[in-house]
C-alpha positions as a Markdown table, in Angstrom:
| # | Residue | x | y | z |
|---|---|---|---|---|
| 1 | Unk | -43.1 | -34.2 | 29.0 |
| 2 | Unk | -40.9 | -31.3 | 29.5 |
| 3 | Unk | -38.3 | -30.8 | 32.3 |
| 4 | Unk | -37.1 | -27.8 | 33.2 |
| 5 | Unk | -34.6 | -26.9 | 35.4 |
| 6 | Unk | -33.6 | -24.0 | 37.1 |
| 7 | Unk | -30.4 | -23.0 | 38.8 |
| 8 | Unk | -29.4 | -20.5 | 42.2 |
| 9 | Unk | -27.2 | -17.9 | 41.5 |
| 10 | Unk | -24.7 | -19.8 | 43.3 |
| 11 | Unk | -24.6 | -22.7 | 40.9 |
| 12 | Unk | -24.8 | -20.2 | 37.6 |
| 13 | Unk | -21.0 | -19.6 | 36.2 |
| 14 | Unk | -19.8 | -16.2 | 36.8 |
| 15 | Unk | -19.7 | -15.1 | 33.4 |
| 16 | Unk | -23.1 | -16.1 | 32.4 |
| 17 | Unk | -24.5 | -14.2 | 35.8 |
| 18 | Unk | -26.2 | -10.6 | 34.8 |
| 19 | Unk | -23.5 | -8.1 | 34.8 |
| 20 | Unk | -20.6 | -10.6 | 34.5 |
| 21 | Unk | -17.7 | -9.1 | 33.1 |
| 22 | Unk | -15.4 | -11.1 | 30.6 |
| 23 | Unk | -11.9 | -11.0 | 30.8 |
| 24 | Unk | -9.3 | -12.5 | 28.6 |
| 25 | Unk | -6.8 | -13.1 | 31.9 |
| 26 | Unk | -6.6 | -16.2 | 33.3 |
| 27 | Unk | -7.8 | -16.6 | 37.0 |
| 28 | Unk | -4.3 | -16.5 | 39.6 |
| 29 | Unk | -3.7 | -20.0 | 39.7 |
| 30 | Unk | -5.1 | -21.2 | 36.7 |
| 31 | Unk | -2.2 | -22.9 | 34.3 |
| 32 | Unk | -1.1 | -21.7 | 31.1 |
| 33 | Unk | -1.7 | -24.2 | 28.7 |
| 34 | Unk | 0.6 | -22.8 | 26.2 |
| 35 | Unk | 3.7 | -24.0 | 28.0 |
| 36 | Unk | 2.8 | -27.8 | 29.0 |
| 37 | Unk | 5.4 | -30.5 | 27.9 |
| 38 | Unk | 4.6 | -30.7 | 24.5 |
| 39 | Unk | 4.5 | -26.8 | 24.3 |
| 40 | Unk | 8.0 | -26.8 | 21.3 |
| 41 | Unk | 10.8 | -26.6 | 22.9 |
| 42 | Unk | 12.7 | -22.6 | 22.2 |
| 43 | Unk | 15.6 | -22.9 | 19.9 |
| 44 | Unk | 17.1 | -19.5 | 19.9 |
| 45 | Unk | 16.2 | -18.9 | 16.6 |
| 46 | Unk | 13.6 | -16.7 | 15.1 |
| 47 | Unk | 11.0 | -17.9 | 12.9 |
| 48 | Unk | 11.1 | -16.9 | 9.4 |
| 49 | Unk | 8.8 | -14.2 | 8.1 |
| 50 | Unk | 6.4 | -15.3 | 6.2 |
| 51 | Unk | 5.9 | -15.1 | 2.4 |
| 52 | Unk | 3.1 | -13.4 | 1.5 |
| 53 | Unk | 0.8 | -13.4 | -1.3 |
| 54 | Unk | 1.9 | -10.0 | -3.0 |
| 55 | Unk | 5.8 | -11.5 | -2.1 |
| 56 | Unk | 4.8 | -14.5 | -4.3 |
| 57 | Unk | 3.6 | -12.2 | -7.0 |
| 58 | Unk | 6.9 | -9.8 | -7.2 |
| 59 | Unk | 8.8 | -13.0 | -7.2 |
| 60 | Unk | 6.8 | -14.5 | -10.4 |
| 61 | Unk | 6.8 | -10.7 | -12.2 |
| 62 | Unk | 10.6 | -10.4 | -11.5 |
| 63 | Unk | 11.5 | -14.0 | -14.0 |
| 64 | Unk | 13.1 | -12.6 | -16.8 |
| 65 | Unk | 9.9 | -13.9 | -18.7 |
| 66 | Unk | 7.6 | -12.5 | -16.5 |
| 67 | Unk | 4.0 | -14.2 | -15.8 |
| 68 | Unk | 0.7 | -15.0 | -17.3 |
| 69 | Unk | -2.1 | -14.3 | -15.4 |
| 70 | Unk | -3.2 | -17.8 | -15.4 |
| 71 | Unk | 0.5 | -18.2 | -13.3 |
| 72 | Unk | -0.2 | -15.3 | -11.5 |
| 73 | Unk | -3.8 | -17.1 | -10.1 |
| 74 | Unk | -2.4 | -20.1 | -9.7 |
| 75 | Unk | 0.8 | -19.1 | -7.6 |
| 76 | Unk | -1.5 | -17.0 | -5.3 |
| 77 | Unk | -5.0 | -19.0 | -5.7 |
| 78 | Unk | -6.9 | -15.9 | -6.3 |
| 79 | Unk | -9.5 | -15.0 | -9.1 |
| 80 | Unk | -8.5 | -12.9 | -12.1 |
| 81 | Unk | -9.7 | -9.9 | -11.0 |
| 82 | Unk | -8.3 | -9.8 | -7.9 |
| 83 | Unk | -4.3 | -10.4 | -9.0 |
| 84 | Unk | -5.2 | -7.7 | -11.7 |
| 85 | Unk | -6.0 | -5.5 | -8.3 |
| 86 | Unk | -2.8 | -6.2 | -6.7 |
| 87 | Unk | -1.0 | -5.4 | -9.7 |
| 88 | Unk | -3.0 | -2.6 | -10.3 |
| 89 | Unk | -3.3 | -1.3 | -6.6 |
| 90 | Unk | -0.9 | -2.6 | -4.0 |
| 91 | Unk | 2.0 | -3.3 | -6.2 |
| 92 | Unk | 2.1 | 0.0 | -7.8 |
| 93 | Unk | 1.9 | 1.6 | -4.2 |
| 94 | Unk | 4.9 | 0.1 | -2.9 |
| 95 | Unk | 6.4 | 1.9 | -6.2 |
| 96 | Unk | 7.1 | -1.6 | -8.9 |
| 97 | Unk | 6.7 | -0.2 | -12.7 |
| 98 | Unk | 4.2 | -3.1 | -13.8 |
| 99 | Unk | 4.8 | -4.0 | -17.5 |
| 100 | Unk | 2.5 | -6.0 | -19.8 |
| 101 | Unk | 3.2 | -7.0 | -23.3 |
| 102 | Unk | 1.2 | -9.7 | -25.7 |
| 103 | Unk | 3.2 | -11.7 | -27.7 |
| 104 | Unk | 1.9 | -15.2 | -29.5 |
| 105 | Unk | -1.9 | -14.2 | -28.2 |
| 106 | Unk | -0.6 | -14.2 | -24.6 |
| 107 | Unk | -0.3 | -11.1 | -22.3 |
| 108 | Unk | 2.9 | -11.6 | -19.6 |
| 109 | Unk | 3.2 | -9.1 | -16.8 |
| 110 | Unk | 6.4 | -7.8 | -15.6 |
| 111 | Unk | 7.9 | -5.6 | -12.7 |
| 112 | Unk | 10.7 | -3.6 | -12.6 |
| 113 | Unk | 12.8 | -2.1 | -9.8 |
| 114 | Unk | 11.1 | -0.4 | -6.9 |
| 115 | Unk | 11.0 | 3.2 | -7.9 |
């Protein structure tokens, strides 16, 4: 057997109620639960940027040996394809001269000065 149950419009939470609007405020008087006691405590200092995935890629390309691809995947934990994009797209954008040269069977990518 089935039960159903069906609520008043008084016992239905505003924001299910037909025409309820949602809003991302808190209700006056409600507590921010961002800044309890174990909220971290503000040092003063900023937080470091953050390195991103391109950043690591410059920083490999820069070495004086350069990078494999397989390095350049691995660093970044993207596929093939998608590091030879970056190279190919977003790092030439910013202006870096990419260089590739095969030497023993392997190909090692390079990047020069910002243009």
């Amino acid at each position: 057997m089935t039960r159903t149950t069906t609520l008043s419009s008084d016992q239905v939470p505003a924001a299910t109620q037909p025409g309820a609007q949602h809003s991302d405020k808190a209700a006056p008087g409600a507590q921010d639960t961002h800044t309890g006691a174990d909220a971290p405590a503000r040092t003063g200092q900023e937080t470091p940027l953050r390195v991103t995935r391109l950043d690591q890629l410059v920083t490999l390309l820069r070495r004086p040996q350069g990078a494999t691809l397989a390095e350049l995947c691995e660093a970044t934990r993207w596929q093939a394809h998608s590091v030879r994009g970056a190279l190919a797209g977003a790092l030439k954008r910013k202006g870096h001269a990419i260089a590739a040269a095969t030497a023993d069977g392997t190909r090692r990518y390079r990047i020069g000065d910002p243009a």
